[in-house]
OpenMM code with the backbone's topology and positions (N, CA, C; nanometers):
from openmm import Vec3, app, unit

residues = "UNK UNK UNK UNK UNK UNK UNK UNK UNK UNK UNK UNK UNK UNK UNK UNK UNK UNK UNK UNK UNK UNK UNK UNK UNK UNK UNK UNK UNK UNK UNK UNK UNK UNK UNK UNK UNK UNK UNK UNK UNK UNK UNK UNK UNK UNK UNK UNK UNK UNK UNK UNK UNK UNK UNK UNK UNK UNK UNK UNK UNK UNK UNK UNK UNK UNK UNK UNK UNK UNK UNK UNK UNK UNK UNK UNK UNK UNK UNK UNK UNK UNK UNK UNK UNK UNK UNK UNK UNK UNK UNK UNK UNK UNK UNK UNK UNK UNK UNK UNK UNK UNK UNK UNK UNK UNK UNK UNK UNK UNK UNK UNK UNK UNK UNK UNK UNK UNK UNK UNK UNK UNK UNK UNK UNK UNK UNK UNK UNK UNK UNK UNK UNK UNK UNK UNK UNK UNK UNK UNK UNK UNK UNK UNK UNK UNK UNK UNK".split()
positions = [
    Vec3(0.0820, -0.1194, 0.0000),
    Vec3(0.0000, 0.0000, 0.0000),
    Vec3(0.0862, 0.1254, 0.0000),
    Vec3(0.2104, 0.1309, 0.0826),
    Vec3(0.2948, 0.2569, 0.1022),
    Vec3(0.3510, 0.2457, -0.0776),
    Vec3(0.3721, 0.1132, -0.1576),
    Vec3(0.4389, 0.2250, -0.2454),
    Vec3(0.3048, 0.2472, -0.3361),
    Vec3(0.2238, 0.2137, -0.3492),
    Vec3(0.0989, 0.2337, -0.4485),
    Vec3(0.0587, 0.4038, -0.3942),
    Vec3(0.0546, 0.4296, -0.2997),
    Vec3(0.0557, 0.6068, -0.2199),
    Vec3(0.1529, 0.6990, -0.2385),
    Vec3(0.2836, 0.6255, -0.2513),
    Vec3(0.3623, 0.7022, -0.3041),
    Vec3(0.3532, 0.7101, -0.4708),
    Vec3(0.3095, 0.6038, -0.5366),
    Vec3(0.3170, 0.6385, -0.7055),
    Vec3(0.1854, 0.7203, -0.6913),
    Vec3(0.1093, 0.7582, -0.6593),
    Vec3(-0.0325, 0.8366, -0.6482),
    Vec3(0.0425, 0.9535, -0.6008),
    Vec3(0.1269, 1.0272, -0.5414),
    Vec3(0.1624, 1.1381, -0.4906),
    Vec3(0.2422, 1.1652, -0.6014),
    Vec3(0.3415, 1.1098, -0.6608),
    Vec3(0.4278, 1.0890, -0.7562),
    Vec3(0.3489, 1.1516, -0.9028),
    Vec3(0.2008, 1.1254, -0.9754),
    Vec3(0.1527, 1.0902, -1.0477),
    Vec3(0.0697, 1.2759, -1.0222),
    Vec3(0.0335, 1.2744, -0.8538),
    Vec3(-0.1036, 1.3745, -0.8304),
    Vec3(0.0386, 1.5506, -0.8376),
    Vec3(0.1991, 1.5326, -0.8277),
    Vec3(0.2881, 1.6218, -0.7718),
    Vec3(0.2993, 1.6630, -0.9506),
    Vec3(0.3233, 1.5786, -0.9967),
    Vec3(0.3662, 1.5860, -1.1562),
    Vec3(0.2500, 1.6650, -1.2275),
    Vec3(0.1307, 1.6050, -1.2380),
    Vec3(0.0427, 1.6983, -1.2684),
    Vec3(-0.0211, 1.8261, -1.2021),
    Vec3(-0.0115, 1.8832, -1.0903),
    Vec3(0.0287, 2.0019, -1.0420),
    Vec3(0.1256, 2.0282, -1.1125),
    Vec3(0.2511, 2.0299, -1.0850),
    Vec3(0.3802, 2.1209, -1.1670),
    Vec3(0.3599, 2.1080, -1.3269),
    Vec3(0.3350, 2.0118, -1.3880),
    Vec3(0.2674, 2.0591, -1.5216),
    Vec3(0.1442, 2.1681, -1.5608),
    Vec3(0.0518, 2.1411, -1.4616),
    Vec3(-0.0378, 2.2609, -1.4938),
    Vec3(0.0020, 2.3769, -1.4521),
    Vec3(0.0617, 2.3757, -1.3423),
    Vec3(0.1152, 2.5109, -1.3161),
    Vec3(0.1941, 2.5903, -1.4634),
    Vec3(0.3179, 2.4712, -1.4860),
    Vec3(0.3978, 2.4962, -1.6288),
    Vec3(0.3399, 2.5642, -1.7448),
    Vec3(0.2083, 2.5065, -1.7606),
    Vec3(0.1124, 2.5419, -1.8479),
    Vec3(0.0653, 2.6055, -1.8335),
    Vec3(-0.0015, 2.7166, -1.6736),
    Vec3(-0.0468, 2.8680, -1.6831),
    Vec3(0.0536, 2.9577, -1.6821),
    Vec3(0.1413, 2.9294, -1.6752),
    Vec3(0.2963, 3.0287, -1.6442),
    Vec3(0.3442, 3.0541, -1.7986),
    Vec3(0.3270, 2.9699, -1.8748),
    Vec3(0.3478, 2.9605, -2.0237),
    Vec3(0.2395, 3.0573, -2.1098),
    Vec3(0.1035, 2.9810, -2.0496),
    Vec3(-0.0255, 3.0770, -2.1010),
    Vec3(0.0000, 3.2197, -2.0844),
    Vec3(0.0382, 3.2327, -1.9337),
    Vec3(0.0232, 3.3666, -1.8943),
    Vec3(0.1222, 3.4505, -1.9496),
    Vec3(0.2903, 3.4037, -1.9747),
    Vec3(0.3643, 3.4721, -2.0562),
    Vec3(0.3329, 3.5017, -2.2114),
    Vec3(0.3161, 3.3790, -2.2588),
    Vec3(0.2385, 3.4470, -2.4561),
    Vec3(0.1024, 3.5406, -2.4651),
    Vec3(0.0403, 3.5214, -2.3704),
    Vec3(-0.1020, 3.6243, -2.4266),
    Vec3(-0.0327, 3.7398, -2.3642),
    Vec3(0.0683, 3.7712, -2.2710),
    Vec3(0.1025, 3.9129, -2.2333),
    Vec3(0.1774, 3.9612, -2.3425),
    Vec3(0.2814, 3.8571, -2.3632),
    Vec3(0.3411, 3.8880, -2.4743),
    Vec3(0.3037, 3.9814, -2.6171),
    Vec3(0.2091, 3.9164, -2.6248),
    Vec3(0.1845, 3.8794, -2.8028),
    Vec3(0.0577, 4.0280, -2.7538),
    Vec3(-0.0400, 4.0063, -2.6428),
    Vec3(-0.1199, 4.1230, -2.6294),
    Vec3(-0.0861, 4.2725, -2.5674),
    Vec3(0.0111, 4.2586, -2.4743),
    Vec3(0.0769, 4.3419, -2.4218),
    Vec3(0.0988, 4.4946, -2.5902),
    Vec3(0.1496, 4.4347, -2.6370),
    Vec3(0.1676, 4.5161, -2.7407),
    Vec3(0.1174, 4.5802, -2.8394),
    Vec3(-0.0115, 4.5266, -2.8027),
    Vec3(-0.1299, 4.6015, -2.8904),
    Vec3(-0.2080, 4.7370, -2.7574),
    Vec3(-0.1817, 4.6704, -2.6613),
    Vec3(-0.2743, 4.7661, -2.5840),
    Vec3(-0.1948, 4.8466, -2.4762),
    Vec3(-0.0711, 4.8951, -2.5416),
    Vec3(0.0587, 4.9807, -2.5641),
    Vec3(-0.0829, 5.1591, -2.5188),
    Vec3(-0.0600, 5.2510, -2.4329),
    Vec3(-0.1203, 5.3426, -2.4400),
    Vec3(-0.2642, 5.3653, -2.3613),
    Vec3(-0.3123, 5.2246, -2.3747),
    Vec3(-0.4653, 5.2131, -2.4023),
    Vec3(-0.5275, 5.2529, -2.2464),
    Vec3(-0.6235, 5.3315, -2.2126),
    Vec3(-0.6622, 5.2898, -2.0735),
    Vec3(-0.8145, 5.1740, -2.0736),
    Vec3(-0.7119, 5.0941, -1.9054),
    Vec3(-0.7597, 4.9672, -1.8905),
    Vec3(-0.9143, 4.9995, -1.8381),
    Vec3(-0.9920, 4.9022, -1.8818),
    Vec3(-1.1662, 4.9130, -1.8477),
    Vec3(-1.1563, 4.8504, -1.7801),
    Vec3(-1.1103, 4.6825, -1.8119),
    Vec3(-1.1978, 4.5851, -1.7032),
    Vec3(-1.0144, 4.5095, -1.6669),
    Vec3(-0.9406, 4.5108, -1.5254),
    Vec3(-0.8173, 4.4870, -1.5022),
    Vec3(-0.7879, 4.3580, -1.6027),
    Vec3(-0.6478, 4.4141, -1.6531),
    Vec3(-0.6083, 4.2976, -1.7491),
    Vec3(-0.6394, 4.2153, -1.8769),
    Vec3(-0.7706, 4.2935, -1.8561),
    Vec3(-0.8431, 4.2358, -1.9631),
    Vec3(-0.9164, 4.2991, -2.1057),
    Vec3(-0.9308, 4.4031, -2.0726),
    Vec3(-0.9746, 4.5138, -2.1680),
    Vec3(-0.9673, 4.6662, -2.2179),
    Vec3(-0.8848, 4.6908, -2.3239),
    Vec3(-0.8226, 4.8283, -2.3231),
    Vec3(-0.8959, 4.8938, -2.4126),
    Vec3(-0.8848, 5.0208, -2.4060),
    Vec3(-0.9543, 5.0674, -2.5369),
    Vec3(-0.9111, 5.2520, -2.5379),
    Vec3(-0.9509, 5.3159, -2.6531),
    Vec3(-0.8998, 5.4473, -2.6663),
    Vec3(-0.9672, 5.5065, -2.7924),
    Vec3(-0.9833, 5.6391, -2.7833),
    Vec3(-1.0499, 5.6921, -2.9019),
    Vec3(-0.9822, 5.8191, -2.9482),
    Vec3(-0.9063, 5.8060, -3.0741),
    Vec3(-0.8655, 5.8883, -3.1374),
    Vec3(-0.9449, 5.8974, -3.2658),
    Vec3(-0.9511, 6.0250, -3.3182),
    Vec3(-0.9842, 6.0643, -3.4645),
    Vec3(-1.1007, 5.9966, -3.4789),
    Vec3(-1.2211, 6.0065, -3.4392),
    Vec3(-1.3027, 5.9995, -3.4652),
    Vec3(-1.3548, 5.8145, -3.4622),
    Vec3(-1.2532, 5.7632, -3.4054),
    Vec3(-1.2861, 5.5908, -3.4242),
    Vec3(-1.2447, 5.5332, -3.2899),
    Vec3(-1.3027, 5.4346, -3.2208),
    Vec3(-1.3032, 5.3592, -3.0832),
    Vec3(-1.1967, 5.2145, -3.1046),
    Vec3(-1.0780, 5.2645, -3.0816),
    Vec3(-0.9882, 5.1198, -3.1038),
    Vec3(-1.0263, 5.0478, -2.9610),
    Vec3(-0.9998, 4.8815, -2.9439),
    Vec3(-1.0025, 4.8516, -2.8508),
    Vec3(-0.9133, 4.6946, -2.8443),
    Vec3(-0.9228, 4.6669, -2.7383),
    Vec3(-0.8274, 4.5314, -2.7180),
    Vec3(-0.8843, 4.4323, -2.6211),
    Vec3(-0.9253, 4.3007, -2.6252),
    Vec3(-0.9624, 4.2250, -2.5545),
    Vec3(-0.8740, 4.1269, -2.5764),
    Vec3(-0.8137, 4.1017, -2.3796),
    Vec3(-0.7207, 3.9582, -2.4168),
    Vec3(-0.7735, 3.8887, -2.3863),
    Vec3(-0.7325, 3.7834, -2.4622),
    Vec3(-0.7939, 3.6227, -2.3727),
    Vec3(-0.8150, 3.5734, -2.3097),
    Vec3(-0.9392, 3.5121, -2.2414),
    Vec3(-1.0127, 3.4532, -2.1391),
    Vec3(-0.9314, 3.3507, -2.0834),
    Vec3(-0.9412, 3.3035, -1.9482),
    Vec3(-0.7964, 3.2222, -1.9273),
    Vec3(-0.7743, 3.0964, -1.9322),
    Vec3(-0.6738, 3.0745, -1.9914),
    Vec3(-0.5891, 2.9329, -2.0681),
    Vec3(-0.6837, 2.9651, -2.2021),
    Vec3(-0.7252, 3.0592, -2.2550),
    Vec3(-0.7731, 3.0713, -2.3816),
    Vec3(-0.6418, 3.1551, -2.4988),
    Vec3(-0.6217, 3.1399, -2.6116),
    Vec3(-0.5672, 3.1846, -2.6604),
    Vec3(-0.5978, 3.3069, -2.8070),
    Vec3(-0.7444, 3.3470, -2.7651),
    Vec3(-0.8490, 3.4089, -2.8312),
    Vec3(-0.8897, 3.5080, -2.7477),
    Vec3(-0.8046, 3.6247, -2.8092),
    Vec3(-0.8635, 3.7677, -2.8059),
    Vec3(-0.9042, 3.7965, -2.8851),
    Vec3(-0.9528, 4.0013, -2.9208),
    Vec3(-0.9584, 4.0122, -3.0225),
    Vec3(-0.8896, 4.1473, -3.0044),
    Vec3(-0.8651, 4.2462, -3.1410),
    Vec3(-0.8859, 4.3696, -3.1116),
    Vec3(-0.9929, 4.4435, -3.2076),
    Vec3(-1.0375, 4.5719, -3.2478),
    Vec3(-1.1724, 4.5886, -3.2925),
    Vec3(-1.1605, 4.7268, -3.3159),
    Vec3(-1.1626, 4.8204, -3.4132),
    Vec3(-1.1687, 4.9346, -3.4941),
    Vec3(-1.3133, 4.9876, -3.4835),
    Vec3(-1.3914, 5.0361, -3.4206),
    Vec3(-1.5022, 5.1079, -3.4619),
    Vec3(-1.5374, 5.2466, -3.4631),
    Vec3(-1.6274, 5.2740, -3.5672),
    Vec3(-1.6459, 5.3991, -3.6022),
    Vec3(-1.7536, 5.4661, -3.4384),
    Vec3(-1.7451, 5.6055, -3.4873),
    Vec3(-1.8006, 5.6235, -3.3531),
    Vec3(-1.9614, 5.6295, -3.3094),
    Vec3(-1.9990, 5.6565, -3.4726),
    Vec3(-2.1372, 5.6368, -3.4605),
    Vec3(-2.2043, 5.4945, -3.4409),
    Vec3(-2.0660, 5.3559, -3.4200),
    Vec3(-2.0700, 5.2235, -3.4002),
    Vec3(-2.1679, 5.1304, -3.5287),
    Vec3(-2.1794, 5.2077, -3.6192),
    Vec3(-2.2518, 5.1642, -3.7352),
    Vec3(-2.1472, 5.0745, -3.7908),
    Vec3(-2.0187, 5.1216, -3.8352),
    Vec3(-1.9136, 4.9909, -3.8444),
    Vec3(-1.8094, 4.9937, -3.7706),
    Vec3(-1.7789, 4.8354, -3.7649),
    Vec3(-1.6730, 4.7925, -3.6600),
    Vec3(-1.5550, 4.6996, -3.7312),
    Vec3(-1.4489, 4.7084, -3.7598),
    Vec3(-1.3623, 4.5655, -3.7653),
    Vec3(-1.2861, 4.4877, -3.6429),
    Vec3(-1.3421, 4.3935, -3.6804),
    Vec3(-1.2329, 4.2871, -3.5469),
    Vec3(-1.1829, 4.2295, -3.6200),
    Vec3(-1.0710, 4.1995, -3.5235),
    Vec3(-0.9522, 4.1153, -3.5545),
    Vec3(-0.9063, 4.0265, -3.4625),
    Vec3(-0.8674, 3.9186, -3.4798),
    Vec3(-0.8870, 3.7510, -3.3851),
    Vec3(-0.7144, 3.7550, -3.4182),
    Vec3(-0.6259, 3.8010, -3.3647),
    Vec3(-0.4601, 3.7339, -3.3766),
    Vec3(-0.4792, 3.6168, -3.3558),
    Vec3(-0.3742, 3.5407, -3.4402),
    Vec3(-0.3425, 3.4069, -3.4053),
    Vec3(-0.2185, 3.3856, -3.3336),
    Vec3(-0.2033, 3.3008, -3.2689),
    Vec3(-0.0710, 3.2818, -3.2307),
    Vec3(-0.0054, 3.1438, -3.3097),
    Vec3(-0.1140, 3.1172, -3.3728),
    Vec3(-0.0736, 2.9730, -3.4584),
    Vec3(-0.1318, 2.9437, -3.5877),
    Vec3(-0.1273, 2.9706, -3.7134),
    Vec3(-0.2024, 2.9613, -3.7921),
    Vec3(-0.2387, 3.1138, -3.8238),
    Vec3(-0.3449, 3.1521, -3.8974),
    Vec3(-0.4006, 3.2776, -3.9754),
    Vec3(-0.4710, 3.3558, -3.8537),
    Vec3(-0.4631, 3.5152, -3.8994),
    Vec3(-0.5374, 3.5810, -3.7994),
    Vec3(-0.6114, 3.6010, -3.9129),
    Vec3(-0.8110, 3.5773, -3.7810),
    Vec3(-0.9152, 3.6263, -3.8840),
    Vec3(-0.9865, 3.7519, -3.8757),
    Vec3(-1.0834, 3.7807, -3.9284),
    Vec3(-1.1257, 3.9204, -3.9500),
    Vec3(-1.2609, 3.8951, -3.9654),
    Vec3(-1.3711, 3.9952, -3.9023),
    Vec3(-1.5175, 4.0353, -3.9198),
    Vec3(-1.5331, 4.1872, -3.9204),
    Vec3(-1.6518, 4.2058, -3.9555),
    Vec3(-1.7147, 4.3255, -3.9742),
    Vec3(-1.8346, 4.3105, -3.8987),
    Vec3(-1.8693, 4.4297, -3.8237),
    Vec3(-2.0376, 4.4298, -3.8332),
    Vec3(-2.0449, 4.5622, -3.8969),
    Vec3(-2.1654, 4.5338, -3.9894),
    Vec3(-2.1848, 4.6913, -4.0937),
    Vec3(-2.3260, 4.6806, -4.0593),
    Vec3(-2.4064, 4.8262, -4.0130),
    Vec3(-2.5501, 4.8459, -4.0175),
    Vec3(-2.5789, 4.8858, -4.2123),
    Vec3(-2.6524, 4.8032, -4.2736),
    Vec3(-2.6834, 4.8504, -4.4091),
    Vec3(-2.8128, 4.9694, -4.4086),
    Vec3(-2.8974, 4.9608, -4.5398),
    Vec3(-2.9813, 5.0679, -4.5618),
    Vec3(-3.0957, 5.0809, -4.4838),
    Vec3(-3.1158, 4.9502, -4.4367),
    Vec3(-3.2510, 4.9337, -4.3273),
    Vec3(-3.1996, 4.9317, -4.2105),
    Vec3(-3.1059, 4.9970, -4.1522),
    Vec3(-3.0879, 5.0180, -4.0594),
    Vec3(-3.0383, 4.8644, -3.9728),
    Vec3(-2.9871, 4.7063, -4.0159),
    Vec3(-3.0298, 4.6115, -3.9779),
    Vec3(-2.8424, 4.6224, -3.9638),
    Vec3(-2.8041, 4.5554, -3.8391),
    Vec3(-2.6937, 4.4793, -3.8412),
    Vec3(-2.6898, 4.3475, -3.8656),
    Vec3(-2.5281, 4.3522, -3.9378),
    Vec3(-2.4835, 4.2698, -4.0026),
    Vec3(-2.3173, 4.1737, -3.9735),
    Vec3(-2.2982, 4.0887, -3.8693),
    Vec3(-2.1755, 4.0284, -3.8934),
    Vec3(-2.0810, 3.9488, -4.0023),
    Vec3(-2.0279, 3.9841, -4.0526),
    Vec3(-1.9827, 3.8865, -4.1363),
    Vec3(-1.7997, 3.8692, -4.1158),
    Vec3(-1.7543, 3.7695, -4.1804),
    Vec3(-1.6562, 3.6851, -4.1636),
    Vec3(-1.5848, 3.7446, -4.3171),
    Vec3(-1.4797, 3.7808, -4.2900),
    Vec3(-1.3943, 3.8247, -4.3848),
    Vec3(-1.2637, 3.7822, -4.4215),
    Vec3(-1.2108, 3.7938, -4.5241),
    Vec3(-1.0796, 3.7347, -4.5628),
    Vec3(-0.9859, 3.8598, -4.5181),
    Vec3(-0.8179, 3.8179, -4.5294),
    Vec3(-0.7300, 3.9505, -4.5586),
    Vec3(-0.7239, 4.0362, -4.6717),
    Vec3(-0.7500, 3.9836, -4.7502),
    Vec3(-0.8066, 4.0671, -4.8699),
    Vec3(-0.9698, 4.1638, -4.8429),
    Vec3(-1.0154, 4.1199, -4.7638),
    Vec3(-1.1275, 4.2084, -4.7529),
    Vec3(-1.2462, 4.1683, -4.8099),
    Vec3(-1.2291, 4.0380, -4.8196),
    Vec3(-1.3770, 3.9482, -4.9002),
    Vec3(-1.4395, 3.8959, -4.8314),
    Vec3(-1.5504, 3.8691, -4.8309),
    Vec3(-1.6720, 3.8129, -4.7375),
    Vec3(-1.6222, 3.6840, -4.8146),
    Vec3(-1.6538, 3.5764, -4.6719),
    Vec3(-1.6081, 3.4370, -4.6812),
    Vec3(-1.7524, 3.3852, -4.7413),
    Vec3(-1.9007, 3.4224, -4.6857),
    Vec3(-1.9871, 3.3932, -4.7422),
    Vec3(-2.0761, 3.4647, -4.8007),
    Vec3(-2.0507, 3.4228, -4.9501),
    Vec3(-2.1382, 3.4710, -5.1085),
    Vec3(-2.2455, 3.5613, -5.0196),
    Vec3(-2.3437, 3.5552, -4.9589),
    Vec3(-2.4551, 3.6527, -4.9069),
    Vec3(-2.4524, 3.7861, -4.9047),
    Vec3(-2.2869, 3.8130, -4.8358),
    Vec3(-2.2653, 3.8951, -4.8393),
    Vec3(-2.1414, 4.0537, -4.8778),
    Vec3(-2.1218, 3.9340, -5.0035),
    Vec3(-2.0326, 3.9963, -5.0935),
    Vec3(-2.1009, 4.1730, -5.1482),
    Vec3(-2.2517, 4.1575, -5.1803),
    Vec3(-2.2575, 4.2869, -5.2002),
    Vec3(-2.2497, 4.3801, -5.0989),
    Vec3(-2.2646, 4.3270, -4.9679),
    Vec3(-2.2751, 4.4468, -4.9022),
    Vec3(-2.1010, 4.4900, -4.8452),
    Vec3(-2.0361, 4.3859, -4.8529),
    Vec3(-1.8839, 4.4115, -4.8266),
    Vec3(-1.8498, 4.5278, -4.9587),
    Vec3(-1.9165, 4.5223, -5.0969),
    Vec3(-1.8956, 4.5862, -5.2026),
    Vec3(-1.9222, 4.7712, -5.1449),
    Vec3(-2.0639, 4.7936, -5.1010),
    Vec3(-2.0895, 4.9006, -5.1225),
    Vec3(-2.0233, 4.9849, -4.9893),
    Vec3(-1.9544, 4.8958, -4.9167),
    Vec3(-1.8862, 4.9745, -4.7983),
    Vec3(-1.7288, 4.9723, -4.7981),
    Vec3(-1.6927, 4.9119, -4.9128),
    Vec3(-1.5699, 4.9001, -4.9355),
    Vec3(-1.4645, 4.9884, -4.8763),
    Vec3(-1.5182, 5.1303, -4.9076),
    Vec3(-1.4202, 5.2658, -4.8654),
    Vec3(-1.4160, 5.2483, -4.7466),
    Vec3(-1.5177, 5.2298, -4.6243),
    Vec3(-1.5197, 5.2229, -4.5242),
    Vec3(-1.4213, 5.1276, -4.4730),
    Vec3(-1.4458, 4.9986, -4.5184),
    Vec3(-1.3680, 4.8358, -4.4802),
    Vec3(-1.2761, 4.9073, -4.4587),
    Vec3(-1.2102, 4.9896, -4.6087),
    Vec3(-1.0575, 4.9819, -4.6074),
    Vec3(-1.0086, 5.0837, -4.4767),
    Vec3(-1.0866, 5.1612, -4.4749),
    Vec3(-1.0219, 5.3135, -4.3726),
    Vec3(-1.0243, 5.2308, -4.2397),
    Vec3(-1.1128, 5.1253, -4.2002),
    Vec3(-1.0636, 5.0249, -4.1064),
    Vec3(-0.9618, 4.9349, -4.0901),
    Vec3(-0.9350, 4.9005, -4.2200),
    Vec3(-0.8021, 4.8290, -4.2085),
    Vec3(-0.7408, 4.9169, -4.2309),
    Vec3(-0.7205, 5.0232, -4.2651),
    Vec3(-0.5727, 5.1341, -4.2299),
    Vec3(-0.5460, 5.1730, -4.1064),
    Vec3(-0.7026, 5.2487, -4.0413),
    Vec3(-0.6735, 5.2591, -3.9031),
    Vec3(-0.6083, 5.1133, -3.8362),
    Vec3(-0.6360, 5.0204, -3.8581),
    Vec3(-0.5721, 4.9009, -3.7619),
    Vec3(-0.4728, 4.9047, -3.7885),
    Vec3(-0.3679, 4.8863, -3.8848),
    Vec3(-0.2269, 4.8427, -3.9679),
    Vec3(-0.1702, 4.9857, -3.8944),
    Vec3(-0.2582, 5.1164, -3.8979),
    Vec3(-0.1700, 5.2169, -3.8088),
    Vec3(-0.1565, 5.1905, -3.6723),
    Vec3(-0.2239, 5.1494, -3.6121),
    Vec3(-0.2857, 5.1409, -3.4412),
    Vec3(-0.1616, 5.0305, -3.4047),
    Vec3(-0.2083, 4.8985, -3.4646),
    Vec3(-0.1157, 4.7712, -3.4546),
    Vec3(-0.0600, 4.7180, -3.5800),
    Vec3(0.0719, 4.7377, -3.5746),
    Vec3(0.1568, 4.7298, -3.6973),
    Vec3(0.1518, 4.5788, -3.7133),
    Vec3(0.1465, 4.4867, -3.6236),
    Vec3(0.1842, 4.3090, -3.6802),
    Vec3(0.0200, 4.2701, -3.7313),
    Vec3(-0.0223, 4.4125, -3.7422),
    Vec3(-0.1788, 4.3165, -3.7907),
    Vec3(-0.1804, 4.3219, -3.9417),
] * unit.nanometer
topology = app.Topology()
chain = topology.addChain("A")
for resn in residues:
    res = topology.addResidue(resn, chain)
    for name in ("N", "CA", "C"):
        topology.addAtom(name, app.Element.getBySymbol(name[0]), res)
């Protein structure tokens, strides 16, 4: 029985110091990688949410929920009619949405490429007629946060 208690302490010590390993790791890359976007910003909610408004547009920064590796950050205009987010990756592609209010006044999320294309056909025209807008969002971002 004493050594079957000791491989159980052995087994219960190891996985403690691994998970620990693993929030100490978490907690260094999302500071890392987010730390640097929200450079300036004053904090809303501790640690977790920055934001700032210059020139007429609401930049903001949300880090990741914890052991999550999914923030975002988010460009919106001020009348909040349009917004771009942006999902960094730390592994693979960073993605991109819009919400655009169209002519009826109706919001709209959609899922966008880096090129600035709606991923789904539905709503290719309306990515069309706001185009100027899209883009002055992705400039403001590429100015705000340069690795985006």
């Amino acid at each position: 029985m004493n050594k079957k208690r000791k491989l159980i302490m052995i087994i219960v010590s190891t996985c403690i110091v691994l998970f620990a390993l693993y929030n100490l790791s978490w907690l260094y890359l999302t500071r890392a990688k987010y730390n640097q976007f929200s450079n300036d910003m004053q904090e809303i909610m501790v640690n977790r949410t920055y934001v700032i408004q210059e020139d007429g547009y609401l930049y903001n920064v949300k880090y990741p929920d914890y052991l999550s590796f999914t923030g975002n950050l988010g460009v919106a205009t001020d009348d909040e009619k349009y917004a771009l987010l942006i999902w960094p990756s730390f592994y693979g592609k960073t993605e991109y949405g819009l919400q655009l209010v169209d002519e009826k006044n109706e919001m709209h999320s959609v899922m966008i490429n880096k090129n600035r294309q709606a991923i789904n056909e539905e709503y290719r025209d309306l990515i069309r007629r706001n185009k100027e807008t899209i883009n002055i969002l992705f400039n403001k971002a590429a100015k705000m946060w340069k690795d985006i």
